[in-house]
N, C-alpha and C positions, 0 to 999 in steps of 0.2 A: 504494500500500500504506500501510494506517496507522503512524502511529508509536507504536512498544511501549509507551513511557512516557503514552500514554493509557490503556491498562488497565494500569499500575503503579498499583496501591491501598495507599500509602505511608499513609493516614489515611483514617478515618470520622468523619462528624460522625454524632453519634447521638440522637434528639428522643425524649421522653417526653412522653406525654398533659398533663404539667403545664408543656411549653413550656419543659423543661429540656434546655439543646444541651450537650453531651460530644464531646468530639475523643480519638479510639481508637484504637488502630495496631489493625491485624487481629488481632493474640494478643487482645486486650483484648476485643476486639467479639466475637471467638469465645465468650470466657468469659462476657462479659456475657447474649447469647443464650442459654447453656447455661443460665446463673442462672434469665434469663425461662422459659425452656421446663419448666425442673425445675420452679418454681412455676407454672406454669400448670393452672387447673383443667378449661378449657375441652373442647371437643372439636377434637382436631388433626385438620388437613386433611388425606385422605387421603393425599398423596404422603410426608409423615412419619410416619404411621402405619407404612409399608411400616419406615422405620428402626431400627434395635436400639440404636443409640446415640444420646445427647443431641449427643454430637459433631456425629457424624454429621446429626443433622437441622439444626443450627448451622449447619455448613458448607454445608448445600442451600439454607438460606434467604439464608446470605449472596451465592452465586453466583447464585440466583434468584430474589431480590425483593429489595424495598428497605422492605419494610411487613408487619409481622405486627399481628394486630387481639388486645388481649391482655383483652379484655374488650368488650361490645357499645356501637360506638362510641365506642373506644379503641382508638391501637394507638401500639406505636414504630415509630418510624422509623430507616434510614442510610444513607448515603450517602455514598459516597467521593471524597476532598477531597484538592486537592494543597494544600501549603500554598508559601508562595515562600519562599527562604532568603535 
């Protein structure tokens, strides 16, 4: 059986298109997301279309992907990072 503290997502490293890395606890990277989606002009992938809230679609990308394309040939990235103490 795995160990829990492998899916403990204690921190995100977060990349933008200009090669800028950000370290987020999840509240952060929710909000951050929320930021991006609210400005987003694009056309949203079906399965966030189906969502009523920004929240809401925040929290589905963070549990399933790790890459939104926030313009063509552009996208952030994140990925959760344990850090050592």
């Amino acid at each position: 059986m795995a160990d829990a503290l492998l899916y403990d997502e204690e921190m995100f490293v977060f990349l933008t298109p200009d090669a800028t890395e950000t370290f987020l606890t999840p509240d952060e990277l929710l909000a951050k997301l929320k930021e991006v989606l609210a400005t987003y002009v694009g056309e949203l992938p079906r399965e966030l279309t189906k969502m009523t809230s920004a929240e809401a679609q925040a929290k589905y990308l963070i549990e399933t992907r790790c890459e939104f394309e926030t313009a063509p040939g552009e996208s952030i990235q994140w990925y959760a990072v344990r850090l050592e103490k």
